[in-house]
C-alpha positions as CSV (number, residue, x, y, z in Angstrom):
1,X,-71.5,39.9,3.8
2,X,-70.9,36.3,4.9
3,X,-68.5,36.0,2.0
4,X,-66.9,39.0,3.2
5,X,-66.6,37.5,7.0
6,X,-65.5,33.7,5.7
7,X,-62.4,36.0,3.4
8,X,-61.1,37.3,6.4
9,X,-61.7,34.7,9.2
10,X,-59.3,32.8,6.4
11,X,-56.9,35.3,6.0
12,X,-56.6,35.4,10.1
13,X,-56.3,31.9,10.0
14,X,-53.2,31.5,7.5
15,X,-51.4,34.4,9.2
16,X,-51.9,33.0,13.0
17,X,-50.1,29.2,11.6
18,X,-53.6,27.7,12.8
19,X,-54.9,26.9,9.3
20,X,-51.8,25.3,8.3
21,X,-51.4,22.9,11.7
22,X,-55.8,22.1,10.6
23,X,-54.7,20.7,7.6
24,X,-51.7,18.7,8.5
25,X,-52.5,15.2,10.1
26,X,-51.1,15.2,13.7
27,X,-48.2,12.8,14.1
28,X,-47.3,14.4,17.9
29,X,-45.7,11.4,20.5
30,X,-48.0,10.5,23.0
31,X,-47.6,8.1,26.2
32,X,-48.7,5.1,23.6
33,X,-45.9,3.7,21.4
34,X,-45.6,4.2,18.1
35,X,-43.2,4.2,14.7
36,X,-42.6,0.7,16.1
37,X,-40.0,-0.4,13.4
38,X,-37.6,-3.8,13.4
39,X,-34.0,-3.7,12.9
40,X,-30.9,-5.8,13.4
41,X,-28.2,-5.3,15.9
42,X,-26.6,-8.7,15.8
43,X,-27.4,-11.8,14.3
44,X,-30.9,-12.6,12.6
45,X,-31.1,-16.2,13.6
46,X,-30.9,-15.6,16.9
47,X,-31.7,-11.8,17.4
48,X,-33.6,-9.2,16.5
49,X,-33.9,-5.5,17.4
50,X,-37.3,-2.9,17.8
51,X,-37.3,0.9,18.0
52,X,-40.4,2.8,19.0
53,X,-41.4,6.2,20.3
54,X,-43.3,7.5,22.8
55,X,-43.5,10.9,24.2
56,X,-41.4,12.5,26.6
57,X,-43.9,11.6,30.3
58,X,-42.7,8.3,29.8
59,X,-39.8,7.3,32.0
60,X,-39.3,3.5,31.3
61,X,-40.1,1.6,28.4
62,X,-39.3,-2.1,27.9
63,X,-40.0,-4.9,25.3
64,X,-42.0,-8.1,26.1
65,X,-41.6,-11.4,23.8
66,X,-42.8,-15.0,23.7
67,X,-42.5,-17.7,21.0
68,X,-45.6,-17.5,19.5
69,X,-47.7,-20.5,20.3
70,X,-51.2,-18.5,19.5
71,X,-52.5,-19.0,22.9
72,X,-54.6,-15.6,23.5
73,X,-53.3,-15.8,26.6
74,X,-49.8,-13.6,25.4
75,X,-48.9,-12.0,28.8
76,X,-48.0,-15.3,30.4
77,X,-44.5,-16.9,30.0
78,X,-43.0,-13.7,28.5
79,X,-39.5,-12.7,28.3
80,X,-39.1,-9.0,29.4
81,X,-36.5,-6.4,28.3
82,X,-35.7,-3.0,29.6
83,X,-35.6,-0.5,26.5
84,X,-32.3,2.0,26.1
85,X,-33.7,5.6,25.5
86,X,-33.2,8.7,23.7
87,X,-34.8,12.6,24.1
88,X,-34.7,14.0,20.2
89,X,-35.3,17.7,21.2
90,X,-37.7,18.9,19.1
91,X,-37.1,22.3,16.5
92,X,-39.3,24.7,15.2
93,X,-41.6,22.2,13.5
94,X,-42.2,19.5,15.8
95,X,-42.6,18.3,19.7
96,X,-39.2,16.8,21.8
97,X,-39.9,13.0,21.7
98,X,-38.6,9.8,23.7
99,X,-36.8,6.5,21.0
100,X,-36.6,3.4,22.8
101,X,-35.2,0.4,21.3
102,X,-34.1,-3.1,22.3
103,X,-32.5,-6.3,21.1
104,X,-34.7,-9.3,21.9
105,X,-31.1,-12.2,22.1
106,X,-30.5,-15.8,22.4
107,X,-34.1,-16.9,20.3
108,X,-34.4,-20.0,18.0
109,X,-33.9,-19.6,14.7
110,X,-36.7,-20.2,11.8
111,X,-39.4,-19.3,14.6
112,X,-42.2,-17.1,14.9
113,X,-42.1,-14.8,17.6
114,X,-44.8,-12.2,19.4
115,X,-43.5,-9.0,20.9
116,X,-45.1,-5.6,22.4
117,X,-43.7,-2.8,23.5
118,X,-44.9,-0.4,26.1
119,X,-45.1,0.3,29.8
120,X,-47.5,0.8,32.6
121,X,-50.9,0.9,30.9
122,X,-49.6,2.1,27.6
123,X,-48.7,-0.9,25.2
124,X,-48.8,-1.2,21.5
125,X,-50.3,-4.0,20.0
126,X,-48.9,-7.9,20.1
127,X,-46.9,-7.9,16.6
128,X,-45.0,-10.9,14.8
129,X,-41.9,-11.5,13.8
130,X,-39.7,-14.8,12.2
131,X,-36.1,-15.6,12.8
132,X,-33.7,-16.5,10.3
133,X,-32.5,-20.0,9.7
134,X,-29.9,-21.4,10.7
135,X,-29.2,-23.4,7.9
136,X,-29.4,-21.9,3.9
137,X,-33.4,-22.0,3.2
138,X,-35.5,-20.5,0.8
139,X,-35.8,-16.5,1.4
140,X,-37.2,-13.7,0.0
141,X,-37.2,-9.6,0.2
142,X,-38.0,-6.6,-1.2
143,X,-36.2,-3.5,-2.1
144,X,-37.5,0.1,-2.2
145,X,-36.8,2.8,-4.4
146,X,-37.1,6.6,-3.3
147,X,-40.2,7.4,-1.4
148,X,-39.2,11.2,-1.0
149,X,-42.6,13.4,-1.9
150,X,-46.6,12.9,-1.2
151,X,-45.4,9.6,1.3
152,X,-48.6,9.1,2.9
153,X,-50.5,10.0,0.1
154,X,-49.4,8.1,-3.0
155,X,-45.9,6.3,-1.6
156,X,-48.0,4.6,1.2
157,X,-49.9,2.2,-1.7
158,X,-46.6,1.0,-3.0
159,X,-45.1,-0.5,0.1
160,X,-48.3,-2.0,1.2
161,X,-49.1,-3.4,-2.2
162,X,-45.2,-5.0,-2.1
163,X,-46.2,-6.3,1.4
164,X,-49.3,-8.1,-0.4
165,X,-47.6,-9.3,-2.7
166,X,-44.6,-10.8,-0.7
167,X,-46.2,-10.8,3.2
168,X,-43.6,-13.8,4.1
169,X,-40.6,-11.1,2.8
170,X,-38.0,-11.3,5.4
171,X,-37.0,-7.6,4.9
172,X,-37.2,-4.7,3.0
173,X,-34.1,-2.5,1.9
174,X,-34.7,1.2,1.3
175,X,-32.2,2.6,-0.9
176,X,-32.1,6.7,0.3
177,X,-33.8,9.7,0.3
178,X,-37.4,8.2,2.2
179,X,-38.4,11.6,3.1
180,X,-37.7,15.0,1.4
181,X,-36.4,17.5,3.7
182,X,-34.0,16.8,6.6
183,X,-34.9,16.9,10.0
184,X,-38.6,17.2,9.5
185,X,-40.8,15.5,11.7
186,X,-43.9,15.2,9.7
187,X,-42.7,13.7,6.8
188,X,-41.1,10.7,9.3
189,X,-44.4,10.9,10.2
190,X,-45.9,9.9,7.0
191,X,-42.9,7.2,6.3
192,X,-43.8,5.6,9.5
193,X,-47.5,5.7,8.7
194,X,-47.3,4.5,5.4
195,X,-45.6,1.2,6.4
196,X,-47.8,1.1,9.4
197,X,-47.9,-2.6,10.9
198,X,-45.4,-3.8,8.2
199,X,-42.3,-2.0,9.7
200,X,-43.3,-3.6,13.0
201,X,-43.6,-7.3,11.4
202,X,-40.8,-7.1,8.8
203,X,-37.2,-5.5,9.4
204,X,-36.0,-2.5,7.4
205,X,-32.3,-2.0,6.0
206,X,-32.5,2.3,5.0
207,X,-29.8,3.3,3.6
208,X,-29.6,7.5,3.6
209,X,-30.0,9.9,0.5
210,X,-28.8,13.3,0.0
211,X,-32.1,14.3,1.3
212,X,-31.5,12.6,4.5
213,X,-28.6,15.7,4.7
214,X,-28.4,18.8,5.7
215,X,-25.1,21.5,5.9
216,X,-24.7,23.1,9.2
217,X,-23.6,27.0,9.9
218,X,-20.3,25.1,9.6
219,X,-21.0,23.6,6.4
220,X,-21.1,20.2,8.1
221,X,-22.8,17.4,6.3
222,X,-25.2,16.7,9.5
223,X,-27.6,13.2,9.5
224,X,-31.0,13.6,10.1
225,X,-31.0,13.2,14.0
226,X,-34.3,11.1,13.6
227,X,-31.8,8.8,11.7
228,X,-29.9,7.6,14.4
229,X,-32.5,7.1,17.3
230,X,-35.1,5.5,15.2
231,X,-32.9,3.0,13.3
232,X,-30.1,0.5,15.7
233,X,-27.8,-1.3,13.8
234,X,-25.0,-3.6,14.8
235,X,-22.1,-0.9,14.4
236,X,-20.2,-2.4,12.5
237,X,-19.4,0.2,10.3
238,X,-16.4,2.7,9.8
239,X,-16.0,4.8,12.9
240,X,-18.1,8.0,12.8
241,X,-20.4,6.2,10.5
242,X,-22.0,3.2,12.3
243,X,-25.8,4.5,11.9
244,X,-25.1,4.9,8.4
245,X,-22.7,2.2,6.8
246,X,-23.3,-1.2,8.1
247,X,-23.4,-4.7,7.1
248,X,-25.9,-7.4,7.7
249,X,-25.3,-11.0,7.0
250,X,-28.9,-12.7,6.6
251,X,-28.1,-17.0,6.0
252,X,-26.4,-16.8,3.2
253,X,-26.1,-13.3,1.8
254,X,-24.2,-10.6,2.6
255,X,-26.1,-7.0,2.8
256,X,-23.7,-4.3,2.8
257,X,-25.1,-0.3,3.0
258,X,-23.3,2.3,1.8
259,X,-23.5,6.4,2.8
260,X,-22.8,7.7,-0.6
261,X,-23.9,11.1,0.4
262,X,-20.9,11.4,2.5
263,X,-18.7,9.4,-0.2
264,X,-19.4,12.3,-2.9
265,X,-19.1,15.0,-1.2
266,X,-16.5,14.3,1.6
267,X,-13.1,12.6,1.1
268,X,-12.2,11.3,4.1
269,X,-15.6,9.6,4.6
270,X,-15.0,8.2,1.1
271,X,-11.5,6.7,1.9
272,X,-13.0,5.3,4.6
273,X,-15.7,3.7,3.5
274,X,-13.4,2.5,0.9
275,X,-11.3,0.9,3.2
276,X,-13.8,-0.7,5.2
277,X,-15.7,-2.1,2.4
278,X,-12.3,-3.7,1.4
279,X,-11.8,-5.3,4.2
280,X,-15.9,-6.4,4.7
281,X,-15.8,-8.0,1.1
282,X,-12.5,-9.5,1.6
283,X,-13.2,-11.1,4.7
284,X,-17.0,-12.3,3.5
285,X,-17.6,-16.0,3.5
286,X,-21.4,-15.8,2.3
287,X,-22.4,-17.1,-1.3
288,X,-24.5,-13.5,-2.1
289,X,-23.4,-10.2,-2.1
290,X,-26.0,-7.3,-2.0
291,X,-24.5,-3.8,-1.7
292,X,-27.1,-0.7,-1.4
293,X,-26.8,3.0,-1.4
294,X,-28.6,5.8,-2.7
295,X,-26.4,7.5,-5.8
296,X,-26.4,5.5,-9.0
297,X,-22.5,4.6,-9.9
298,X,-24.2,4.7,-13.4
299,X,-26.9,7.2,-13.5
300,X,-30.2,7.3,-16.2
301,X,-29.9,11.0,-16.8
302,X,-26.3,12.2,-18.3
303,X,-26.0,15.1,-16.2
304,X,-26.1,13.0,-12.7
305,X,-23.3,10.9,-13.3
306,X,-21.3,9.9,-10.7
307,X,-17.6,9.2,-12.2
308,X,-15.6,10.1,-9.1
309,X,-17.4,7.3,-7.2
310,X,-17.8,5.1,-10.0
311,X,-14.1,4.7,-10.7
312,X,-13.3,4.5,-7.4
313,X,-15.6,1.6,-6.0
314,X,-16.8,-0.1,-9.3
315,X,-13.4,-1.9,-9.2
316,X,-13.8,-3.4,-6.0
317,X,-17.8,-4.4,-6.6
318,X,-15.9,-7.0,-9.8
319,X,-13.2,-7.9,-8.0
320,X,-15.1,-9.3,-5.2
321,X,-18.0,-10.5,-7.9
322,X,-20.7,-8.5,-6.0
323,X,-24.2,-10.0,-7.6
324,X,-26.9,-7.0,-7.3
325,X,-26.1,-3.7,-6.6
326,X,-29.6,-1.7,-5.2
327,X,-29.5,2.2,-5.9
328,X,-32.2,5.6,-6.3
329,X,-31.9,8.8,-6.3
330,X,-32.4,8.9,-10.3
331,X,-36.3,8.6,-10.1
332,X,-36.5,5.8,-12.7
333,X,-36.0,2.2,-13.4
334,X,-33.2,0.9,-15.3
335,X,-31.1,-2.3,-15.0
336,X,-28.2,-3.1,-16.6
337,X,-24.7,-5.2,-16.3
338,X,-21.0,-4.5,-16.3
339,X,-17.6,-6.1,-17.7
340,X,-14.8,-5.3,-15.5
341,X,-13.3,-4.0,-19.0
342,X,-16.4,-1.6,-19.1
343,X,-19.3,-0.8,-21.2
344,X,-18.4,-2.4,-24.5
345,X,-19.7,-5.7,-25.6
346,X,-22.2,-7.2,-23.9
347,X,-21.1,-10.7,-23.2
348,X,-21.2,-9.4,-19.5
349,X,-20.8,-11.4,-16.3
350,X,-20.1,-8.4,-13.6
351,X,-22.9,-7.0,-10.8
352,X,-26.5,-6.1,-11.7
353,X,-27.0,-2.7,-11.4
354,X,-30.7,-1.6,-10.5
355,X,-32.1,2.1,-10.2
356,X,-35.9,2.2,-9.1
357,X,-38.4,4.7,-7.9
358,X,-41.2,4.0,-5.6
359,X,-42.4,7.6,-4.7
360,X,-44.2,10.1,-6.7
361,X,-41.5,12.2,-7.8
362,X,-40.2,11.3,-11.5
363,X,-37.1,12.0,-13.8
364,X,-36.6,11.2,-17.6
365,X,-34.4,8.4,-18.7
366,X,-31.9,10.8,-21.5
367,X,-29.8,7.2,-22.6
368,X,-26.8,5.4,-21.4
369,X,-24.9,2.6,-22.9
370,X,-25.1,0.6,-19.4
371,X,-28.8,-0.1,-19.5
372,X,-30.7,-3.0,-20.7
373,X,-33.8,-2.0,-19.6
374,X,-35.1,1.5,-18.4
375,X,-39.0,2.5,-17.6
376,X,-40.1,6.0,-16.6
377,X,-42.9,7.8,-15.1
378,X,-43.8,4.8,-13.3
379,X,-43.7,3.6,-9.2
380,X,-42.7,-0.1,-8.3
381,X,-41.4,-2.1,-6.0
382,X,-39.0,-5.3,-6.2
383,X,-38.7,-8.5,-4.7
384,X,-35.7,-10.7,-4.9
385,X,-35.9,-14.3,-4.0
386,X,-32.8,-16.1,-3.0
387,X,-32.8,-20.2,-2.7
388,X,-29.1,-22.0,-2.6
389,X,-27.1,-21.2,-5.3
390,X,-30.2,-19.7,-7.3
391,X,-31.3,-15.6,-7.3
392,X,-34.5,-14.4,-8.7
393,X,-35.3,-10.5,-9.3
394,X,-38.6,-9.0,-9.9
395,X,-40.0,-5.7,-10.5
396,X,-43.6,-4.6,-10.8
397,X,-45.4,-1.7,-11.7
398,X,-47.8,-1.2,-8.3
399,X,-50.4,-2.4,-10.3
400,X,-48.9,-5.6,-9.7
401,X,-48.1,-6.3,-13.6
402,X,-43.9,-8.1,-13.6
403,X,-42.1,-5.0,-15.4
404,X,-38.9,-6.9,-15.6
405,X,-37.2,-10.0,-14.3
406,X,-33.8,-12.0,-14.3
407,X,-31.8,-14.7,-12.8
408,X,-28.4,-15.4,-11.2
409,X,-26.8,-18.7,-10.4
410,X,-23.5,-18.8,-8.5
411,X,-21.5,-22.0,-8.0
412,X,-18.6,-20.1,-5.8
413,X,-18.7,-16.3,-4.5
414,X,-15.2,-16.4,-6.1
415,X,-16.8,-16.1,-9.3
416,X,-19.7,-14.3,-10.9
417,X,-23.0,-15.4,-11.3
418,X,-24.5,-16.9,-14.0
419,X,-27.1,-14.4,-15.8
420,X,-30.0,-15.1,-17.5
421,X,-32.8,-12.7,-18.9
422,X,-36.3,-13.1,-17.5
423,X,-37.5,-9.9,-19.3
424,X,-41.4,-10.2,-20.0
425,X,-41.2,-8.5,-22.9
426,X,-38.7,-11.4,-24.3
427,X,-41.2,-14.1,-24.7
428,X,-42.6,-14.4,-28.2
């Protein structure tokens, strides 16, 4: 009988949504701030911008900051900042929230800093932050694959274990598709939760996926609306695609993000991001190049190629001697290296190419000539260390164990860089 009871108690359960909302963690706003996350809006020497949420009760948020001088005594001699905001009306799935963000201007380069955010008697915690240098010191950062499926679960170790690894990385680029279904609340839930205090400490560059899309009744290709309220960047992107396709300039390396969701599958976004990355690369005066996006310009798997795109942009990435070039979407790892003349020989001197995965979800690897090395069925994270004229990549499994390593040197960003194979699996 009490089996018979506990069978339909359950059944009323599932069919009233109440079982389902149980066994979901809550990630509702609430007066308290939180997804506190660093970007850039200007200039990371003497800049730096924060977005946070909050629910909708709260009517004006601001920003405190102070150079950190570790005197416990943090609300005296603060600088304070009135936040811009933003409703996002919620949908079926999730509650209508308030994004706040603000850029923190005119502080000292190289220099630790300590910000809240908050109002009234609702602040986050004091969190830390360090300014670029002026001048071109020794840096490094990491770079994320897909996160995309299970994110708190089993994506959430990988970004904390690159953070342990690298806690002094100056940011972290995200190359598409961090969450898997457009416009869903709960999985920016879990993103946010699994980088926790690290997004607040260390500034994210996100480029979007495919799975960051969504077609309206139109057949619009429509941005996740989370996208634009919890990420500022500087705007300096094509028009209609500022929150999307960007550049930052970090001492001496370039960053450049690219929408290649909207460069597949719509022309005129295509021509002109083609355009604008033309004129961003021509007019670049930094020794590094970095250019990220989500779709592989040479995919693992045979049946995901990309030709279009490739044929189109791989000429500008040699004739402006880009150095890495950071893509996902293909659920592996692979790495390989490009003659302008193409995939024969392989004396090669043109960009890096790099594919990784740091979610859960994996493809196969089916063979292509472009790649040197290729790992599946396996999550890692990367770190890249830049000093002068000298580049160092890394990727390890998130057991920690080096997977695969290289090195550039670059004497002129007229030319290419110098390669040489750091592959652990080289050494006798």
């Amino acid at each position: 009988m009490k089996s018979f009871i506990k069978s339909i108690l359950i059944i009323t359960l599932l069919s009233s949504g109440v079982l389902t909302k149980l066994s979901a963690q809550n990630f509702s706003p609430t007066q308290y701030p939180d997804r506190v996350i660093l970007t850039w809006a200007g200039d990371p020497a003497t800049s730096q911008t924060v977005n946070w949420r909050t629910d909708t009760t709260i009517m004006a948020s601001k920003a405190q900051i102070k150079a950190e001088d570790a005197n416990p005594a943090l609300e005296k001699a603060i600088t304070s900042y009135d936040a811009s905001s933003t409703v996002l009306n919620g949908r079926n799935n999730y509650e209508t929230a308030k994004y706040h963000h603000v850029t923190f201007t005119n502080l000292k380069p190289a220099t630790v800093y300590a910000y809240r955010v908050g109002s009234g008697e609702h602040w986050s915690e004091w969190f830390q932050f360090t300014t670029a240098s002026a001048k071109n010191e020794p840096f490094s950062f990491i770079y994320l694959g897909d996160a995309q499926n299970d994110i708190r679960s089993k994506w959430s170790r990988v970004i904390r274990k690159a953070f342990s690894h690298q806690p002094d990385a100056r940011f972290i680029i995200h190359t598409g598709d961090l969450i898997n279904r457009s416009n869903n609340d709960q999985e920016w839930g879990e993103w946010h939760y699994g980088g926790g205090f690290i997004n607040g400490m260390i500034p994210s560059i996100p480029s979007p996926g495919n799975h960051e899309y969504v077609r309206d009744d139109q057949r619009k290709l429509i941005l996740d609306p989370h996208w634009g309220v919890q990420y500022t960047f500087a705007g300096n992107g094509p028009k209609g695609l500022e929150s999307s396709v960007y550049y930052v300039d970090y001492q001496d390396v370039r960053i450049i993000s690219l929408d290649s969701q909207m460069i597949i599958l719509d022309e005129a976004s295509a021509k002109a991001q083609y355009e604008w990355l033309e004129k961003v690369l021509k007019e670049n005066k930094k020794l590094w190049t970095v250019i990220t996006f989500h779709h592989p310009i040479f995919s693992t798997a045979k049946s995901r190629d990309n030709k279009a795109f490739r044929e189109r942009f791989k000429p500008l990435f040699d004739q402006y001697h880009i150095d890495l070039v950071l893509q996902g979407h293909d659920h592996t790892y692979s790495r390989g290296q490009n003659l302008p003349r193409g995939l024969s020989g392989r004396d090669v001197s043109g960009p890096v190419y790099l594919v990784s995965v740091a979610g859960p979800k994996m493809y196969q690897v089916d063979g292509a000539k472009w790649m040197d090395v290729s790992l599946e069925n396996t999550q890692l994270f990367q770190v890249i260390h830049v000093d002068g004229d000298k580049l160092k990549f890394e990727a390890y499994k998130t057991s920690g164990e080096l997977f695969d390593a290289f090195s550039l040197q670059k004497t002129s960003r007229n030319r290419a860089a110098a390669f040489t194979d750091l592959n652990p699996a080289l050494k006798p």
